[in-house]
C-alpha positions as CSV (number, residue, x, y, z in Angstrom):
1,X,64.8,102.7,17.9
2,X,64.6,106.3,16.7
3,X,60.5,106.3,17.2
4,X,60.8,104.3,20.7
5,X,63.3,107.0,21.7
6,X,60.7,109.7,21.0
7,X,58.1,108.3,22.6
8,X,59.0,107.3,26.2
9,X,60.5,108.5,29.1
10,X,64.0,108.3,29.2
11,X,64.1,106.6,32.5
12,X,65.7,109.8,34.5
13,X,63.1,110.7,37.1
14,X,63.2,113.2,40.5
15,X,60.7,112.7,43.2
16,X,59.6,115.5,45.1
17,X,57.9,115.9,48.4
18,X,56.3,113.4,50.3
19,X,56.9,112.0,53.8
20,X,60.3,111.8,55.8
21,X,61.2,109.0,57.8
22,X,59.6,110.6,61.0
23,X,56.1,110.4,58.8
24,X,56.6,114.5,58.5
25,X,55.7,116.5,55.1
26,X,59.5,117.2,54.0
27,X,58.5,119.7,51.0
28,X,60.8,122.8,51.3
29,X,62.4,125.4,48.9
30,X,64.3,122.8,46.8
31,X,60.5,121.2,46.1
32,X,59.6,124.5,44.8
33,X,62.9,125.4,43.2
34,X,62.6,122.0,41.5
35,X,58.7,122.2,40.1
36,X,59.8,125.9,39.3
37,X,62.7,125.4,36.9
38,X,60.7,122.2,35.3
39,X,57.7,125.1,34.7
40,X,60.1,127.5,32.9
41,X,61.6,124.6,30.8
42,X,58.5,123.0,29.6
43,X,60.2,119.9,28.5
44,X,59.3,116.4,28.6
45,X,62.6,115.8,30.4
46,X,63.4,114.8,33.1
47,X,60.4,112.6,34.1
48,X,59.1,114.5,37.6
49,X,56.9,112.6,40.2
50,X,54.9,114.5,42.8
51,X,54.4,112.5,46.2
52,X,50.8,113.7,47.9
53,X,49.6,113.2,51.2
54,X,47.0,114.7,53.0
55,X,49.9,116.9,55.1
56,X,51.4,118.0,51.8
57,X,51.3,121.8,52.3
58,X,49.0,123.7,50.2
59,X,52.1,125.9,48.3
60,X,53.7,122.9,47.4
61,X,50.5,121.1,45.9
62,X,49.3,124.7,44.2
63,X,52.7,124.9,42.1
64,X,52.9,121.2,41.4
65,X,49.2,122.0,39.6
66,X,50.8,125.4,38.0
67,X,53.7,123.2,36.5
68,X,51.7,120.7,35.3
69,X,49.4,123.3,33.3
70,X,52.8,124.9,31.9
71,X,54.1,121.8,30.7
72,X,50.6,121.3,29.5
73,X,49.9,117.8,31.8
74,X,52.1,115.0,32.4
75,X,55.1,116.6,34.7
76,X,55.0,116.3,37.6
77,X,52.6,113.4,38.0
78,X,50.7,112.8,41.3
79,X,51.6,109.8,42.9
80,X,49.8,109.1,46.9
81,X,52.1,109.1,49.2
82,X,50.4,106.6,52.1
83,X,49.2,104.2,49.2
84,X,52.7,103.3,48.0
85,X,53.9,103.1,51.9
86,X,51.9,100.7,52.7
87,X,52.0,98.2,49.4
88,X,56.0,98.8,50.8
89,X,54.7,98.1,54.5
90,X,52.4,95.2,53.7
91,X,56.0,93.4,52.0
92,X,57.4,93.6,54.9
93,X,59.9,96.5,54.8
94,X,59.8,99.1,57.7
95,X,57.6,101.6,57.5
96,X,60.7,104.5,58.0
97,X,62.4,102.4,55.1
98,X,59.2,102.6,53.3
99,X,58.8,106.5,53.4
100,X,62.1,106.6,51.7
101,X,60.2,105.7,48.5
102,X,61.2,107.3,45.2
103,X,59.8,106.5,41.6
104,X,62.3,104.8,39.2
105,X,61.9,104.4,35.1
106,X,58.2,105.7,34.1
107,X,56.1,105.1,37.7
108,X,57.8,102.5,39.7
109,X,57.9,103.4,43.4
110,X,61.1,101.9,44.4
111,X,63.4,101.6,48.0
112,X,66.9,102.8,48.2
113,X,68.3,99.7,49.0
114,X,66.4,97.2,46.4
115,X,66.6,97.4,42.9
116,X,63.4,97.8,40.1
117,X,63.6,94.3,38.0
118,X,60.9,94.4,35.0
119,X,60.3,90.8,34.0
120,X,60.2,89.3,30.6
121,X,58.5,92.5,29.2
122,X,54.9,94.2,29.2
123,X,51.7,91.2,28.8
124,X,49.9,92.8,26.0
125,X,46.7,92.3,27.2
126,X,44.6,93.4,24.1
127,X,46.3,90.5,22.1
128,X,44.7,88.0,24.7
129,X,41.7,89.1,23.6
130,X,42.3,89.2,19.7
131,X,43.8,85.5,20.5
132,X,40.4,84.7,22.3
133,X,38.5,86.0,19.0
134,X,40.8,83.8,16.7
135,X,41.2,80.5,18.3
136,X,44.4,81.4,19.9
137,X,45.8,82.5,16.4
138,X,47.8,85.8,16.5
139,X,46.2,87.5,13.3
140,X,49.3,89.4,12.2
141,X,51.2,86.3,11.4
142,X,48.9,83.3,11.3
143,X,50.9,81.4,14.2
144,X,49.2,79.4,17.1
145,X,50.5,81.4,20.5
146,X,47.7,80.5,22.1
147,X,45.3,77.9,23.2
148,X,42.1,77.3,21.5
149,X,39.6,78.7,23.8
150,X,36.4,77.9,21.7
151,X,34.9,79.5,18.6
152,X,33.8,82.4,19.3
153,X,30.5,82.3,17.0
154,X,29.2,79.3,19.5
155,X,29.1,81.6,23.0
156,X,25.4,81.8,23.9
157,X,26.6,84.4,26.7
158,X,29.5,87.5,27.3
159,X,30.1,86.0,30.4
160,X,31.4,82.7,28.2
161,X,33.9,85.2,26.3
162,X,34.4,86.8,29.7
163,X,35.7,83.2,30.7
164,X,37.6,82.2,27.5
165,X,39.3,85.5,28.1
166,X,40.2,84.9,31.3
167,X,41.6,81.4,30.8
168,X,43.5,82.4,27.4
169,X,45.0,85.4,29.9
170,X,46.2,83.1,32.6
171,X,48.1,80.4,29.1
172,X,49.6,83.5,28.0
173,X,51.3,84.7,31.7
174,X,52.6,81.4,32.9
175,X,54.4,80.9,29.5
176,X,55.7,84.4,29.5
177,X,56.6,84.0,33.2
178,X,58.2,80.0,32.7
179,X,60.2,82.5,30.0
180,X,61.1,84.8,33.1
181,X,62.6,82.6,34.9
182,X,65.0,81.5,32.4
183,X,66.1,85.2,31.6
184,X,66.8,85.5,35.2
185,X,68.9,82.6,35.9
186,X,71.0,83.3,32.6
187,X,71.5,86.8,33.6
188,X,72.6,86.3,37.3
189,X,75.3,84.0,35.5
190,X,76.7,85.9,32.7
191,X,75.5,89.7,33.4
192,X,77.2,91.9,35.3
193,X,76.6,95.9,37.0
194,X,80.0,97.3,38.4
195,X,78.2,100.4,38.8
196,X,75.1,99.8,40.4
197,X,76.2,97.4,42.6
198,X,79.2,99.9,43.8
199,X,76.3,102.2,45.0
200,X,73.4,99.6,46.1
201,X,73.1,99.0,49.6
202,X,74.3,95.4,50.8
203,X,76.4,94.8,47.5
204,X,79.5,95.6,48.6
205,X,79.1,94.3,52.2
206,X,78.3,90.6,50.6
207,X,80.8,91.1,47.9
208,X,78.2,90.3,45.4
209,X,77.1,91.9,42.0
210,X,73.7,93.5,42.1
211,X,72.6,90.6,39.6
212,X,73.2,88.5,42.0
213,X,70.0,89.1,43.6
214,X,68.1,88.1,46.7
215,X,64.4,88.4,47.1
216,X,65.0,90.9,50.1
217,X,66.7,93.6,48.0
218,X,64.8,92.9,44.5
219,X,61.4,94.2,43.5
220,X,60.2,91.8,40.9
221,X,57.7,93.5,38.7
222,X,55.4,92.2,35.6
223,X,53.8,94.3,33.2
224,X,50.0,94.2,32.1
225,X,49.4,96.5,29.7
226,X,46.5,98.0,27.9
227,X,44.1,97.0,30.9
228,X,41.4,100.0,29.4
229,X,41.6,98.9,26.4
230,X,41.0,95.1,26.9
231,X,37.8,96.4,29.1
232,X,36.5,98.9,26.9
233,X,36.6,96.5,23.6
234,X,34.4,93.5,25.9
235,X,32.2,96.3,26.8
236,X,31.4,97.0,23.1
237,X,31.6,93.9,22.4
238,X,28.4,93.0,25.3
239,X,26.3,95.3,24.4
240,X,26.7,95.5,20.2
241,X,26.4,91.6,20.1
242,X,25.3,90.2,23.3
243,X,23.4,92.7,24.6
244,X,21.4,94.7,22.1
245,X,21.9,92.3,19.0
246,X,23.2,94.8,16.4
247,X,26.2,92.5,15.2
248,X,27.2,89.2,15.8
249,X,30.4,87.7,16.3
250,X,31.2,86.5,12.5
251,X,30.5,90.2,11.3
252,X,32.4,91.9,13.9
253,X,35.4,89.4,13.3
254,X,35.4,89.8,9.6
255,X,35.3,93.5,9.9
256,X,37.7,93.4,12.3
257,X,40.3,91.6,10.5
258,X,39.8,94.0,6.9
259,X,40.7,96.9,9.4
260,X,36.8,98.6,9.3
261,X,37.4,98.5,5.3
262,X,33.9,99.8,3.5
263,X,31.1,101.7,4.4
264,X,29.7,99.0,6.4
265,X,33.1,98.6,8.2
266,X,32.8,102.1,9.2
267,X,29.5,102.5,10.4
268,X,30.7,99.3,13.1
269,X,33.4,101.1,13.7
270,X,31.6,103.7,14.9
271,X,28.9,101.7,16.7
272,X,32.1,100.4,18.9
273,X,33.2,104.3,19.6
274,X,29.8,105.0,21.0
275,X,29.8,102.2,23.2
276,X,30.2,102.9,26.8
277,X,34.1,103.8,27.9
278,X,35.9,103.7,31.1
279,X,36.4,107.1,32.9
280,X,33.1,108.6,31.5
281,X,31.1,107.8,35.2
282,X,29.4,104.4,33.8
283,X,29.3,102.5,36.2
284,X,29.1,99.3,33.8
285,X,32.5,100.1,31.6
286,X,34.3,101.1,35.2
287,X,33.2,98.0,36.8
288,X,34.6,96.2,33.7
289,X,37.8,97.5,33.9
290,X,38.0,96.8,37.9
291,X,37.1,93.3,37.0
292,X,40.0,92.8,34.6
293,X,42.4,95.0,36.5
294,X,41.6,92.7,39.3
295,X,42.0,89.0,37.6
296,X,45.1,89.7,35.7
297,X,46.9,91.1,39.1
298,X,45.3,87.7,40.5
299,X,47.5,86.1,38.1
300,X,50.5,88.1,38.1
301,X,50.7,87.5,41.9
302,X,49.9,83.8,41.7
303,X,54.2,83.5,40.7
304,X,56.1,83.9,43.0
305,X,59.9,85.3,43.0
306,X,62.0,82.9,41.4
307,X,64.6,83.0,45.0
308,X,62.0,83.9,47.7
309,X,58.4,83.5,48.5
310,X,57.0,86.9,48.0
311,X,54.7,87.1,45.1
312,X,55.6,89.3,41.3
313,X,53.9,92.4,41.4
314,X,51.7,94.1,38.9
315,X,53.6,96.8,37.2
316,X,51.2,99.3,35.7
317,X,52.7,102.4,33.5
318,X,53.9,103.7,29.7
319,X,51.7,105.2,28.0
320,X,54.6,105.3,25.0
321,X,54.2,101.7,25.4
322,X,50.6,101.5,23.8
323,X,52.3,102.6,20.0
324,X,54.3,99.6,19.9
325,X,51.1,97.3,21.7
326,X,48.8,98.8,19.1
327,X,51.6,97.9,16.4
């Protein structure tokens, strides 16, 4: 507990600027005030999101830059105003409703009136690959979470890893999200927020408890995490084995699964550093990661809200988060 406390937000966030309801820039002194006293403090906390839009005025966007080199990156983080509105607008809600946006938790762009729900926890998306690589055997403890996708040594192609990949990702989600569902019929019968649901809109008008939700005024999000990573790893794994032929698949498992252990292990591990990375204007490792990004919100939006028809929503954020992934 006392390292996850350390490492992640602690959930209290202010939004600044951004659009009113009228569609206007409402940035004023109390933006500046706000960035200004989170510049002096240089602390990690409170969590501070930016909203941008191309009418943010140009002193409110030049000290949201100067705090973010005093607290040396991070706070406040830019978040696009018209993007957000319109994955709000494209739900359904209005668009004045929609400008109301704020962030809630790490990144969440949330409504007044409907409530952030993170379901069944983050999909580590690395492991589906390590479960790919070992049959659908989790390495760390020898037990069969996944389905066996094919050894590994008998792809003639990437693109047949690409698709073991792909069909261990989509095992792994449905079972997590079947697990979803459960959490969230048990919880609308037993938990309770006197609270929250004093203070949420439409609560008190249908005498309900905000666990008793409806899919109007709850915003069902899933996790995939570690979407960079997954890419980055199938990018050195194309060109070190399928593409330039410098390892193949046993000798990159084995020294995989002894941690890089002996000079040889090193030099490998080294071989998958220089291999292209996302971010670095490669066109091949971007593409990769647009590809993945892509499929796995596919399949996150393939479920749909366990009370409505709306689809779950990918829910992208916590960089904390990659400690305990990697763990």
């Amino acid at each position: 507990f006392q390292e996850h406390s350390q490492s992640r937000t602690q959930i209290c966030n202010i939004t600044v600027g951004g659009l009113n309801r009228n569609g206007e820039d409402a940035s004023n002194e109390l933006t500046y005030l706000i960035l200004h006293a989170v510049g002096l403090l240089s602390i990690p906390e409170p969590h501070v999101t930016f909203r941008w839009n191309p009418g943010t005025p140009r002193w409110a966007l030049l000290k949201a830059i100067e705090t973010n080199v005093k607290t040396k990156g991070g706070l406040p983080q830019f978040i696009s105003d018209l993007h957000v509105v319109q994955s709000w607008t494209d739900r359904g809600a209005p668009v004045e409703e929609a400008r109301d946006w704020y962030c809630a938790g790490c990144v969440n762009p949330q409504l007044p009136n409907s409530m952030h729900y993170s379901a069944g926890g983050p999909v580590n998306v690395p492991l589906i690959l390590d479960l790919v690589l070992h049959r659908g055997i989790a390495p760390r403890t020898g037990k069969q979470i996944g389905i066996d996708t094919g050894d590994p040594q008998t792809f003639d192609t990437f693109r047949d890893l690409l698709n073991a990949f792909k069909k261990q990702h989509e095992f792994i989600f449905n079972r997590i999200a079947w697990l979803c569902s459960l959490t969230w019929e048990q919880e609308e019968l037993h938990m309770r927020q006197p609270f929250i649901s004093s203070i949420m809109p439409g609560c008190m008008e249908r005498g309900k408890d905000s666990m008793c939700r409806g899919p109007k005024n709850f915003n069902l999000v899933f996790g995939d995490r570690g979407i960079v990573d997954t890419a980055d790893s199938l990018i050195a794994i194309k060109k070190l084995v399928f593409d330039e032929s410098k390892l193949t698949i046993a000798e990159l498992l084995q020294t995989l699964d002894s941690n890089f252990e002996n000079e040889r292990g090193e030099e490998i591990r080294q071989m998958c550093l220089a291999a292209p990375k996302f971010g670095n204007d490669v066109d091949e490792a971007d593409s990769m990661v647009r590809e993945i990004g892509n499929f796995s919100g596919h399949v996150i939006s393939s479920q749909k809200h366990p009370k409505g028809t709306y689809p779950m929503r990918a829910y992208r954020s916590g960089l904390a988060w990659h400690y305990f992934g990697g763990k």
